[in-house]
FITI-288520 format. One record per residue (C-alpha): x, y, z; residue in three letters; residue number from 1. Coordinates in Angstrom, 3 decimals. Example, Ala and Ser with C-alpha at 12.3 -4.5 7.8 and 13.67 -1.06 7.14 Angstrom:
# residues 2
x y z aa i
12.300 -4.500 7.800 ala 1 .
13.670 -1.060 7.140 ser 2 .
//
This chain:
# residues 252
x y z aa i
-75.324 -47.596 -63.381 unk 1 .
-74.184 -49.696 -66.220 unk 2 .
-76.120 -51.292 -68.956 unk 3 .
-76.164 -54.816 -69.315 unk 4 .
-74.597 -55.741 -72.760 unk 5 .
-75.862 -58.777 -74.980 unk 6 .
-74.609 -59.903 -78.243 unk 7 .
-76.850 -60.890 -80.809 unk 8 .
-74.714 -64.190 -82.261 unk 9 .
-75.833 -64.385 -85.628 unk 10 .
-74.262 -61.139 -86.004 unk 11 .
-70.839 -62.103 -84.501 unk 12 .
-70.863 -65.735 -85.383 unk 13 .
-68.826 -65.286 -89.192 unk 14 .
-65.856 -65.156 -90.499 unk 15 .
-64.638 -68.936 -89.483 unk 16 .
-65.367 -68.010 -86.146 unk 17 .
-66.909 -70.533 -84.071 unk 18 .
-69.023 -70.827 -80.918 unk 19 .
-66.996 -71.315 -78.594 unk 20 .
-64.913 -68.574 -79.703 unk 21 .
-67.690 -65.844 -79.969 unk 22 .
-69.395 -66.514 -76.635 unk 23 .
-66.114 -67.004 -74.800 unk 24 .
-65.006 -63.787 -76.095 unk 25 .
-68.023 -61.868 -75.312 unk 26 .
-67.354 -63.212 -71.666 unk 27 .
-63.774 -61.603 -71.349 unk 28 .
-64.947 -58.666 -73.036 unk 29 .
-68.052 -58.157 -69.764 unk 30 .
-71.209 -59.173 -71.850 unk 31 .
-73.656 -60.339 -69.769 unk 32 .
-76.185 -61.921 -72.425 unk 33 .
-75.573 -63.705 -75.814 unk 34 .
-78.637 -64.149 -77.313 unk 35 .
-80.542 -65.428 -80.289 unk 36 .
-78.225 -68.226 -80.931 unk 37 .
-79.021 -71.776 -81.440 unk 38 .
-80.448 -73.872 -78.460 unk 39 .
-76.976 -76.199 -78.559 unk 40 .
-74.937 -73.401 -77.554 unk 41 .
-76.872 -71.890 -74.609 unk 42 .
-75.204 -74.349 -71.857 unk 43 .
-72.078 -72.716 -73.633 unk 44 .
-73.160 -69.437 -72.299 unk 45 .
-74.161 -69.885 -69.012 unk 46 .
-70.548 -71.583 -68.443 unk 47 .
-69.199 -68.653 -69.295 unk 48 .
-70.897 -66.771 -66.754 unk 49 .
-73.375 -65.317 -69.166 unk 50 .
-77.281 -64.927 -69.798 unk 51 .
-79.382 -66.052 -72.894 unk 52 .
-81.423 -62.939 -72.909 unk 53 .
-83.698 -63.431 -75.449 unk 54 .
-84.929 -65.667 -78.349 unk 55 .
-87.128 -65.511 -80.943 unk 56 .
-91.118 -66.630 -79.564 unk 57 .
-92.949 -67.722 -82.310 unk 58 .
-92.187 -68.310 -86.356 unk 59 .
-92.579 -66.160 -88.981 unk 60 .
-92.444 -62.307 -89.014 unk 61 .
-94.624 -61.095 -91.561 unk 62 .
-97.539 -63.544 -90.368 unk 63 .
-97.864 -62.314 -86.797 unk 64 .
-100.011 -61.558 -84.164 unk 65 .
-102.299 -59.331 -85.611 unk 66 .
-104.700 -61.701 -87.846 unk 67 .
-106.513 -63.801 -85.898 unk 68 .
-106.308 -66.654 -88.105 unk 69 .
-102.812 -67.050 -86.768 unk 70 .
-103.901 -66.888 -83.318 unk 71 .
-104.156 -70.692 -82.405 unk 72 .
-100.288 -71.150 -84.029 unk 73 .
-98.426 -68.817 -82.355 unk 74 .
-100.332 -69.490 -79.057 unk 75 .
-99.147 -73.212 -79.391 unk 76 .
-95.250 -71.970 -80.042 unk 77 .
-95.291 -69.403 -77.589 unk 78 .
-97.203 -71.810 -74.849 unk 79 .
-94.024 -74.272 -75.472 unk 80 .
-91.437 -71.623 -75.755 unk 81 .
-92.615 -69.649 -72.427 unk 82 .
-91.912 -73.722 -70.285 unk 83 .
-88.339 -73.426 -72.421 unk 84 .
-87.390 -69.882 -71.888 unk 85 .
-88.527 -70.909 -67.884 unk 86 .
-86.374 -73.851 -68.009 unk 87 .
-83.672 -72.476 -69.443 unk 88 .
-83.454 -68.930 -67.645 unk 89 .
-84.006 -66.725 -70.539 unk 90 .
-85.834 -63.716 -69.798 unk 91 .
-87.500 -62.653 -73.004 unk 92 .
-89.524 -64.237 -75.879 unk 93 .
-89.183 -61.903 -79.532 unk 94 .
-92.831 -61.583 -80.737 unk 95 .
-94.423 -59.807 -84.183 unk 96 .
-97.556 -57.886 -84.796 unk 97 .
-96.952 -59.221 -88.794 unk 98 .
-97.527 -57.081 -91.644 unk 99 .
-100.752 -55.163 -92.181 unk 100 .
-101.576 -56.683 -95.749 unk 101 .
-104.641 -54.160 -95.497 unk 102 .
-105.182 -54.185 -91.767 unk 103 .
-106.070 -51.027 -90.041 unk 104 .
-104.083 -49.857 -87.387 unk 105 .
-107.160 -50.522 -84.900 unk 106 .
-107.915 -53.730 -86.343 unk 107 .
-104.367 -54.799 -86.222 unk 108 .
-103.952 -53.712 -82.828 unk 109 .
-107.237 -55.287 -81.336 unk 110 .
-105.918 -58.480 -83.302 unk 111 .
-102.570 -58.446 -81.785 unk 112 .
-103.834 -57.814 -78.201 unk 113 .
-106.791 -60.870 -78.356 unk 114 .
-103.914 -63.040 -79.467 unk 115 .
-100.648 -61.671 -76.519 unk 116 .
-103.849 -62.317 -74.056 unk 117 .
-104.011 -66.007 -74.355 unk 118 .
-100.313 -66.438 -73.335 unk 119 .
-99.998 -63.734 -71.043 unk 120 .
-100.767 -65.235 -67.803 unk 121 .
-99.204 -68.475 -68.546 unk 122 .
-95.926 -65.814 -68.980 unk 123 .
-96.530 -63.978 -66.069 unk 124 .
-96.726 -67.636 -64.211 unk 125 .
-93.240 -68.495 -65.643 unk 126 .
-91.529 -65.206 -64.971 unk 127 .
-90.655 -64.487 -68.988 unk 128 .
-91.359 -61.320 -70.965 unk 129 .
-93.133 -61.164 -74.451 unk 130 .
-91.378 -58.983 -76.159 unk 131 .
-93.105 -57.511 -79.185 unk 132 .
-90.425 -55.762 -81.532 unk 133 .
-90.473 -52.267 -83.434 unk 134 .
-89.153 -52.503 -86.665 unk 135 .
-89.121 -49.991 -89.086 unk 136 .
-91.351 -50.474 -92.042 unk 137 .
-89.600 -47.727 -94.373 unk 138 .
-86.602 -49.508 -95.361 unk 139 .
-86.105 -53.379 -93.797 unk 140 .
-89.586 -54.491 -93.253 unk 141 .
-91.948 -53.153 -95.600 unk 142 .
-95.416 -53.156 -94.266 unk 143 .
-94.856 -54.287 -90.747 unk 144 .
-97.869 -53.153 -88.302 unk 145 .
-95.486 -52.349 -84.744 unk 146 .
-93.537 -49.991 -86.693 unk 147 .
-94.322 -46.711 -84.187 unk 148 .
-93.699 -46.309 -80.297 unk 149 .
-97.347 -45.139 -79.620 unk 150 .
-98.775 -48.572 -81.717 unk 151 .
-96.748 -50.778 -79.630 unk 152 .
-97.277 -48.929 -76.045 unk 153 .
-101.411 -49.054 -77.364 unk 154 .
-100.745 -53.152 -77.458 unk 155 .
-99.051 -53.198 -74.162 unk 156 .
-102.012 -51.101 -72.113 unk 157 .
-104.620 -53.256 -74.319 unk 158 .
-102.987 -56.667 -72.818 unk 159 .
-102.304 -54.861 -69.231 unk 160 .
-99.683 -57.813 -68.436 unk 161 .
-96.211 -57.011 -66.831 unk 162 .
-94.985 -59.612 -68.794 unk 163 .
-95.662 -58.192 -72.342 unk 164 .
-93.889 -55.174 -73.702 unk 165 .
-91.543 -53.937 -76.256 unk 166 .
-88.386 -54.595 -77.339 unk 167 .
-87.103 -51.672 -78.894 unk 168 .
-84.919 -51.520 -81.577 unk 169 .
-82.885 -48.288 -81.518 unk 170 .
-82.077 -48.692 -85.301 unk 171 .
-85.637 -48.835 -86.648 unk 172 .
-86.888 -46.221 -83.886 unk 173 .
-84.465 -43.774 -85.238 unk 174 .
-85.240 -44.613 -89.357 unk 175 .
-89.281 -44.248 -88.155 unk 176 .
-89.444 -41.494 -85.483 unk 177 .
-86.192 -40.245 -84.152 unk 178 .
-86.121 -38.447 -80.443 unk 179 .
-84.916 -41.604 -79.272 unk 180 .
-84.044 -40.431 -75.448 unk 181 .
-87.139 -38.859 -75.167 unk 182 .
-89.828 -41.630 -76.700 unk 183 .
-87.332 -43.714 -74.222 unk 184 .
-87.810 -42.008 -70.998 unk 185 .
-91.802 -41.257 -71.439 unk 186 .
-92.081 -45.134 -72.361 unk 187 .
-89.281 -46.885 -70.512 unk 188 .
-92.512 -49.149 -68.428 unk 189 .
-93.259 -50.451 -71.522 unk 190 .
-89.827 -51.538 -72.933 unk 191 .
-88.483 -55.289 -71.738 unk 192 .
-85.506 -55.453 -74.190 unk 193 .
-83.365 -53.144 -76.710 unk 194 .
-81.396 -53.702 -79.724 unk 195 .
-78.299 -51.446 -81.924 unk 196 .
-76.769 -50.696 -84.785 unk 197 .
-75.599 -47.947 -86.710 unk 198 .
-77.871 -45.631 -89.160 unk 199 .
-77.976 -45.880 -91.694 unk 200 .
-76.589 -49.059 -93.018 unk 201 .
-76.760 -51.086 -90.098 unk 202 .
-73.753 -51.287 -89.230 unk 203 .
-70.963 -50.297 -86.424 unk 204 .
-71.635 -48.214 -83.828 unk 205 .
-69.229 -45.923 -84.700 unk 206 .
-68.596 -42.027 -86.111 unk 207 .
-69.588 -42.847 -89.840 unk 208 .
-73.327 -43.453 -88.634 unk 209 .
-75.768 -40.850 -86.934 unk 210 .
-76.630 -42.105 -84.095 unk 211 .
-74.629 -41.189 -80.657 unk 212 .
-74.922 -43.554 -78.347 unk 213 .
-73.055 -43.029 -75.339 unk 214 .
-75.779 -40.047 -74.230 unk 215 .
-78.733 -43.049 -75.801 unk 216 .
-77.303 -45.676 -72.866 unk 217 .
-77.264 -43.427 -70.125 unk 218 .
-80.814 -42.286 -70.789 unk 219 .
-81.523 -45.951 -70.426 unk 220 .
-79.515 -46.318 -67.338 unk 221 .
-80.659 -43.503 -65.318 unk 222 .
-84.293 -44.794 -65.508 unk 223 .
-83.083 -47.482 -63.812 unk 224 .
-83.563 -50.190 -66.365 unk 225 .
-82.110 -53.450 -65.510 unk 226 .
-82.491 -55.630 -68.625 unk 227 .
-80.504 -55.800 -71.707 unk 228 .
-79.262 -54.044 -74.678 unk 229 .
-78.665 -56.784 -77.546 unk 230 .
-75.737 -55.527 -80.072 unk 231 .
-77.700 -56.484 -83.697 unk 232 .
-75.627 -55.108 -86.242 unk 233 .
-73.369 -56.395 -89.148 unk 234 .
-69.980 -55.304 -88.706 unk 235 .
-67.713 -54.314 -91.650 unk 236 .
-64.210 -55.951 -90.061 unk 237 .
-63.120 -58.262 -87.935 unk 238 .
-66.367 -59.461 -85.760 unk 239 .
-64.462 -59.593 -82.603 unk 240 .
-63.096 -56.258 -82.965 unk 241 .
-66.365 -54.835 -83.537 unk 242 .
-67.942 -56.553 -80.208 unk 243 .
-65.440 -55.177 -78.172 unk 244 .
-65.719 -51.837 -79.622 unk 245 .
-69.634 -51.340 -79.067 unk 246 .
-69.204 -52.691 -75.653 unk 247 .
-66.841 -49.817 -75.091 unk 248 .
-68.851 -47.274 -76.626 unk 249 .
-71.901 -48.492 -74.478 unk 250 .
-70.185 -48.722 -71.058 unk 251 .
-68.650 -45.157 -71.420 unk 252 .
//
């Protein structure tokens, strides 16, 4: 079974490159998703035969889900995003459980799952998936709350929605707690989107980083997951080069 590739376009979209040249590209290459790219380009996409997988759900990453205070904000971005992402056939909303600043990890969680429950039946109406992200909090996001598998999984059972789970980010999973194929397989219900890139600096997918990720996708694939892998790294040459070559490494 093969995964179904997305490009992250911020990532890809440099050198002089334009639009039009990174989605079109993605297309001959097989991607099936480019995703968090501006809303001008999406019809772009789907005339290329491709998916906007995902886009960000609500603003601001360190002032997330888990005070309340921020409750009646996000609600009001993610109520409009949820009609757009419907609208628009994009199967995933990017959400934040914030930084602690002092929280517990109980009161952060409670926080986070009193404020995913007042969107999550308007998602499961619309058919779109809340995805709340794993980052690591050791070296990129300093603080973040939804920085451990087990936290996020805890959110997911406390909101009991099919429509909200995790995207996990294979890059800060491995910086935080490692046994990636494992943590996947015992929590693959819980996971509605994944990301890459190379450990430690981000980067390629290739030998000079620690992960191996041909063995990583087919643990993915044989559980049977249909969604998409989103290709978030920065890579050191030519950004076309470096799309192709991920792809390859994925689909082998």
């Amino acid at each position: 079974m093969a995964i179904n590739q997305s490009v992250c376009f911020g990532c890809f979209a440099r050198g002089g490159l334009s639009a039009e040249e990174v989605i079109a590209e993605a297309a001959r290459i097989g991607y099936k998703s480019v995703e968090m790219l501006p809303r001008e380009h999406w019809q772009t996409v789907r005339d290329h035969g491709m998916r906007v997988a995902v886009v960000v759900g609500h603003n601001s990453l360190p002032d997330g889900l888990n005070k309340r205070e921020n409750h009646d904000r996000i609600e009001d971005e993610l109520l409009a995003n949820i009609e757009l992402a419907a609208a628009e056939d994009i199967s995933g909303l990017i959400c934040f459980s914030g930084n602690r600043e002092g929280k517990s990890e109980e009161e952060g969680r409670d926080n986070t799952i009193e404020g995913l429950k007042r969107v999550a039946g308007v998602a499961e109406e619309k058919g779109v998936n809340l995805c709340m992200e794993l980052l690591n909090s050791k070296v990129n996001h300093p603080d973040y709350q939804c920085d451990l598998t087990p936290w996020g999984v805890e959110v997911c059972k406390g909101v009991d929605s099919p429509r909200v789970k995790l995207l996990y980010d294979i890059y800060h999973m491995q910086i935080m707690e490692g046994d990636l194929i494992r943590t996947i397989r015992e929590n693959i219900d819980y996971i509605s989107h994944f990301h890459t890139a190379g450990n430690p600096d981000r980067n390629d997918l290739d030998v000079e980083q620690e992960i191996y990720y041909p063995p990583v996708m087919r643990a993915i694939a044989e559980t049977g997951y249909d969604l998409y892998v989103g290709h978030e790294f920065s890579p050191k040459g030519d950004p076309l080069a470096a799309m192709k070559a991920a792809f390859h490494t994925c689909n082998s």
